[in-house]
C-alpha positions as a Markdown table, in Angstrom:
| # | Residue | x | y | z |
|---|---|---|---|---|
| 1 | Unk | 83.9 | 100.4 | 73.0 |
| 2 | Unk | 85.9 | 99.2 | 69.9 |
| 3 | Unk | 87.2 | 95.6 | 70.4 |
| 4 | Unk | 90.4 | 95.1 | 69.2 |
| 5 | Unk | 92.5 | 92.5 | 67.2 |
| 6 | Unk | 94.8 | 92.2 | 70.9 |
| 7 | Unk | 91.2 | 92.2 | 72.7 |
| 8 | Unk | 90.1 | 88.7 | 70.5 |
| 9 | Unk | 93.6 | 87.6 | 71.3 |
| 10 | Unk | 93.6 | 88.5 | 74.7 |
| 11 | Unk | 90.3 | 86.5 | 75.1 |
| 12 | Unk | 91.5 | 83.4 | 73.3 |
| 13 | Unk | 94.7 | 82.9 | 75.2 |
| 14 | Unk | 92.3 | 82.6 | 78.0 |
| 15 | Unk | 90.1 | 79.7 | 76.4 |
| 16 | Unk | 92.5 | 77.3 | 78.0 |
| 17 | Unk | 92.0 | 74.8 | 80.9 |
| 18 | Unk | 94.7 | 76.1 | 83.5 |
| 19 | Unk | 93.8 | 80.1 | 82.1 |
| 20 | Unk | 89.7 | 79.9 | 81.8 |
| 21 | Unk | 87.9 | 81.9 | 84.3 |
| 22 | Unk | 84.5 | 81.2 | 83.5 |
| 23 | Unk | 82.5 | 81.1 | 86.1 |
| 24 | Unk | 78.8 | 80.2 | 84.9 |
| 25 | Unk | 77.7 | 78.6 | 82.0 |
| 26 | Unk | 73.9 | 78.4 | 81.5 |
| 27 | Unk | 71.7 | 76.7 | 78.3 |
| 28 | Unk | 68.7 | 75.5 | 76.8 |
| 29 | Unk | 67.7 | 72.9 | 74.5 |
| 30 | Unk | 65.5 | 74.1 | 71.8 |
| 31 | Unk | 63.2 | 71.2 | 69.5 |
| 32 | Unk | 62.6 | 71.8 | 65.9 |
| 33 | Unk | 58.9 | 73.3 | 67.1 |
| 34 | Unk | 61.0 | 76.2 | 68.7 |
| 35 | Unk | 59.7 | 74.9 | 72.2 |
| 36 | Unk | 62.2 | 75.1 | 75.1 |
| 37 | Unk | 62.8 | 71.3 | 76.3 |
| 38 | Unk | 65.2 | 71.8 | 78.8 |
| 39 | Unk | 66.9 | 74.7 | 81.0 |
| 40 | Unk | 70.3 | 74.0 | 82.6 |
| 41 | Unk | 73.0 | 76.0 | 85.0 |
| 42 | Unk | 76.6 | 74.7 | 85.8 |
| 43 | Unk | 79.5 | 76.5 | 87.4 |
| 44 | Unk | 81.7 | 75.4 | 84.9 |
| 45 | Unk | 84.6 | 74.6 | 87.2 |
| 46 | Unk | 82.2 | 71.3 | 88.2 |
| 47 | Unk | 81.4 | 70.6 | 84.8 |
| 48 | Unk | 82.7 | 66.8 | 84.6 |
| 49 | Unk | 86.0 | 66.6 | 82.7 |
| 50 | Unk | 84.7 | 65.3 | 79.1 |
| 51 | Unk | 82.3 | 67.9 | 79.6 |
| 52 | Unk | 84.8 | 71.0 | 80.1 |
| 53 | Unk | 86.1 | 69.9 | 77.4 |
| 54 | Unk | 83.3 | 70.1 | 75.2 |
| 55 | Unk | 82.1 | 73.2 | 76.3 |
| 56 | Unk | 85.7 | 75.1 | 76.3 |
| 57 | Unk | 85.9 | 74.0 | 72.6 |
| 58 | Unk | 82.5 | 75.3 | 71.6 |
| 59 | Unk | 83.7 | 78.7 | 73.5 |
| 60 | Unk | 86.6 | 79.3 | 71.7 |
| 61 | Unk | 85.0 | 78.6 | 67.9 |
| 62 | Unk | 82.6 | 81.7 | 69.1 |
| 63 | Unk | 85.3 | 83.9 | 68.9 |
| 64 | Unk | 87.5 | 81.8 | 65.9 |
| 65 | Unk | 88.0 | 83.7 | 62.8 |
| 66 | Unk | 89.1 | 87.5 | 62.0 |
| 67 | Unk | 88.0 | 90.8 | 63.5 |
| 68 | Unk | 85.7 | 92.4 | 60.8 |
| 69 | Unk | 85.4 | 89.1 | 58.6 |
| 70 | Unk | 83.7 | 86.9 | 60.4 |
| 71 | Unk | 84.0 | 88.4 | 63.6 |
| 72 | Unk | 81.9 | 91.4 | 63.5 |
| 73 | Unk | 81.3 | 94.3 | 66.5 |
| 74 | Unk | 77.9 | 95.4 | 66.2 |
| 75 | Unk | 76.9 | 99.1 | 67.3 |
| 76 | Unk | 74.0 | 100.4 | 69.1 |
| 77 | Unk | 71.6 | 102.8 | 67.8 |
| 78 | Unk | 71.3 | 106.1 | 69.4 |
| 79 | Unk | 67.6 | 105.7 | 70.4 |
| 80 | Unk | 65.4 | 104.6 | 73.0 |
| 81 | Unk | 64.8 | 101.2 | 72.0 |
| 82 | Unk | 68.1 | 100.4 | 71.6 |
| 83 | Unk | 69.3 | 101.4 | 75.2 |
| 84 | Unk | 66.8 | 99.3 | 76.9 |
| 85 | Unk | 68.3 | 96.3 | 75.1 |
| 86 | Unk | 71.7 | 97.5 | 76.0 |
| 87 | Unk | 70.8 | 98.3 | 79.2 |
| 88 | Unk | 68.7 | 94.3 | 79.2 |
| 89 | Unk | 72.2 | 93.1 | 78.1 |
| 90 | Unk | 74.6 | 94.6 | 80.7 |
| 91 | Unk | 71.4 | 94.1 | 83.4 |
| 92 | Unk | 72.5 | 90.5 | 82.0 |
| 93 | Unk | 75.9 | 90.4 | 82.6 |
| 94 | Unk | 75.8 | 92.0 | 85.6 |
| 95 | Unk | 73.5 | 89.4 | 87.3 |
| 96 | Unk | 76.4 | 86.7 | 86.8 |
| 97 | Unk | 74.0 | 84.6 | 84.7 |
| 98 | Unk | 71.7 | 83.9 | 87.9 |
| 99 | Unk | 68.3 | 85.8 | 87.2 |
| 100 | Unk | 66.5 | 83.2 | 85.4 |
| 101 | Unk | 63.8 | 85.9 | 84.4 |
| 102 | Unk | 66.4 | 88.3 | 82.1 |
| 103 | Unk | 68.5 | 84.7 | 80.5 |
| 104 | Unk | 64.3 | 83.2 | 79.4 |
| 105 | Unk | 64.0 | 87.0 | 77.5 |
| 106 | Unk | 67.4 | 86.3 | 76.4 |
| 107 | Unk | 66.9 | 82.3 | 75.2 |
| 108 | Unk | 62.6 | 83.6 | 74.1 |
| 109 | Unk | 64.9 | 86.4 | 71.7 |
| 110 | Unk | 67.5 | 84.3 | 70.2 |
| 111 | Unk | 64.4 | 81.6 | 69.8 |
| 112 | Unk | 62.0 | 84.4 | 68.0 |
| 113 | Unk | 65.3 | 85.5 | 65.5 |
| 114 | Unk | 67.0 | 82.1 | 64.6 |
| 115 | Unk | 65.8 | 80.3 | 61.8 |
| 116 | Unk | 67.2 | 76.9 | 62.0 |
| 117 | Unk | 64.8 | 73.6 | 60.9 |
| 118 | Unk | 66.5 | 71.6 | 63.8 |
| 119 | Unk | 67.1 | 70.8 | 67.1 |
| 120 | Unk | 69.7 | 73.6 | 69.3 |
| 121 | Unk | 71.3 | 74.4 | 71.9 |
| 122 | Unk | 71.7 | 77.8 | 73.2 |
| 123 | Unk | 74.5 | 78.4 | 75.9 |
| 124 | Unk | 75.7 | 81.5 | 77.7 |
| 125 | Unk | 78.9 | 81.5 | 79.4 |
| 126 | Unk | 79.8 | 84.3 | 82.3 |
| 127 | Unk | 83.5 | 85.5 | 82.5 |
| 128 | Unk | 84.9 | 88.3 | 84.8 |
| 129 | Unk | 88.9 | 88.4 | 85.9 |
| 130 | Unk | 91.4 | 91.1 | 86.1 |
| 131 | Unk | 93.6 | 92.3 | 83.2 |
| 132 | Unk | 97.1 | 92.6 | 83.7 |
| 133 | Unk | 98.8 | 95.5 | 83.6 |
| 134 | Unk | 102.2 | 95.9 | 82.1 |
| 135 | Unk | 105.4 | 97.7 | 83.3 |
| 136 | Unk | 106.9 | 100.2 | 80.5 |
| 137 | Unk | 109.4 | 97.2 | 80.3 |
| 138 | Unk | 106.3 | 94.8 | 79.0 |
| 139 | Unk | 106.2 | 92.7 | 82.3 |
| 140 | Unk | 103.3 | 91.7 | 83.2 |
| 141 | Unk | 102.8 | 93.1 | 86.9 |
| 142 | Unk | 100.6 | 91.3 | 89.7 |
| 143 | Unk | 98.6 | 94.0 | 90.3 |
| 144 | Unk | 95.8 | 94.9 | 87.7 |
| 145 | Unk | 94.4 | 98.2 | 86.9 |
| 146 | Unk | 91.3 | 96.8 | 85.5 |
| 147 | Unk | 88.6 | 94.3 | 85.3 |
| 148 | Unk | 87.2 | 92.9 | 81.9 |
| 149 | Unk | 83.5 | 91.0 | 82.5 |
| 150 | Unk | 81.6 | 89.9 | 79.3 |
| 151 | Unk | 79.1 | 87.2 | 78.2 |
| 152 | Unk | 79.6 | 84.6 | 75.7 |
| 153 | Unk | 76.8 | 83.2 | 73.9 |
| 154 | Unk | 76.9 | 80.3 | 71.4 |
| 155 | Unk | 74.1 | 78.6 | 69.1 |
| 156 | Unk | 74.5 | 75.1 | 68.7 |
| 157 | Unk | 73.1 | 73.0 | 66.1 |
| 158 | Unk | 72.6 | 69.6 | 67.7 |
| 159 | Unk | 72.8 | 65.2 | 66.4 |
| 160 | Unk | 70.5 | 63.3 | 68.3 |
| 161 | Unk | 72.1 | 60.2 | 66.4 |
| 162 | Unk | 74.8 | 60.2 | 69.2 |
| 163 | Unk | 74.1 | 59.4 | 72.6 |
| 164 | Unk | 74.7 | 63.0 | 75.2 |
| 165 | Unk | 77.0 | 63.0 | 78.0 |
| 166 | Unk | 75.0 | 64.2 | 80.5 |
| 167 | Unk | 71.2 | 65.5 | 80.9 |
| 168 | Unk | 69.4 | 63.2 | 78.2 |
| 169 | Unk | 69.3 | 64.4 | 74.6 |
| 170 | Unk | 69.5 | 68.3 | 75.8 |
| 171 | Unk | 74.0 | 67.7 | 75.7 |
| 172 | Unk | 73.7 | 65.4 | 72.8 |
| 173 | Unk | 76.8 | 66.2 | 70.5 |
| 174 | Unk | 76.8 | 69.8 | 69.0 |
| 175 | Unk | 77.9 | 68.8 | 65.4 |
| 176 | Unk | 77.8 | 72.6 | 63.8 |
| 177 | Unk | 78.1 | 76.0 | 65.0 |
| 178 | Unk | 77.0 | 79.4 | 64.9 |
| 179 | Unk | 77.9 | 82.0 | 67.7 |
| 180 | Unk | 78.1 | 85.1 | 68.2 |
| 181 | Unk | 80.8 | 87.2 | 71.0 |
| 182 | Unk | 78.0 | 89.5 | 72.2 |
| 183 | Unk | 80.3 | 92.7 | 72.3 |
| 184 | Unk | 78.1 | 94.6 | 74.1 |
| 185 | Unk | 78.6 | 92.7 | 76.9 |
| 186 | Unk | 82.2 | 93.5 | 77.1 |
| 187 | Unk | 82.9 | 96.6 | 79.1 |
| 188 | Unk | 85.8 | 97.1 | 80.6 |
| 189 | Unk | 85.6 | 98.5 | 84.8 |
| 190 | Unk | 88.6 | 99.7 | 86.9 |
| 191 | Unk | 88.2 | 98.0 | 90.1 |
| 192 | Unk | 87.0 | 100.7 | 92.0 |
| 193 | Unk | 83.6 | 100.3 | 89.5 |
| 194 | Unk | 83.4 | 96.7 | 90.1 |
| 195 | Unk | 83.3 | 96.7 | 94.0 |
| 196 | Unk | 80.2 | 99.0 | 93.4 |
């Protein structure tokens, strides 16, 4: 699947409080020893308002920048290894974030590759809704002839020097960023595919 520039744009216009649709958003804290301190799970519809906030802004710098800049779409290799991880990432995004098994291989991976001295956060957001379809006249139409599901997942690096939020020091302030829109993840189903 090749994301577009309208895709990115598409997905942004969504990053809105009265347009977001995610449903899930799961994290852990990681200390500078690479040790997992803390697992977490919100519907992000509870999450307090300060915290939606937060969380809607870190969500949309994932996918800030331009498409083949700093917004890359990375392929998968035709081999064996490579379609069990694709198959790991869509078994993923398929479970709606709640198999705690596949998002530990996903937090152990992203733990294994990242080389950061400090203290992070890792988060992974769940979205599914239905994409509009357009007349030949450019209205948008109420019915939709597909659905668009895709996981978001965003590396924090995190200041303990400010108090957190909520959940001790594991939501203490995220002062830089680096994420990644995993593209893999975003597959397009007609509805018929999705009630399967």
């Amino acid at each position: 699947m090749n994301i577009t520039k309208g895709d990115v744009q598409e997905l942004r216009r969504r990053l809105k409080k009265k347009e977001c649709t995610f449903d899930r958003m799961c994290g852990c804290y990681v200390n500078s020893g690479k040790q997992i301190v803390l697992k977490f799970t919100d519907m992000f519809s509870e999450l307090e308002e300060d915290e939606y906030f937060k969380y809607l802004e870190i969500a949309k710098k994932t996918i800030s920048g331009t498409l083949g800049s700093n917004l890359l779409e990375l392929e998968f290799d035709r081999n064996e290894a490579s379609d069990e991880r694709r198959t790991y990432l869509l078994t993923l995004r398929d479970s709606r974030l709640a198999n705690e098994e596949l998002l530990d291989r996903l937090y152990e991976k992203v733990i294994e590759e990242y080389s950061y001295p400090g203290n992070y956060l890792i988060l992974v957001y769940h979205d599914i809704y239905d994409v509009p379809s357009k007349a030949t006249s450019g209205e948008e139409q109420e019915e939709s002839e597909e659905i668009y599901e895709y996981l978001l997942c965003a590396v924090c690096p995190v200041d303990l020097a400010k108090p957190a939020t909520k959940t001790a020091s594991a939501r203490a302030t995220a002062t830089g960023w680096s994420a990644c829109l995993i593209s893999a993840l975003s597959i397009r189903r007609s509805p018929t595919a999705a009630a399967m």
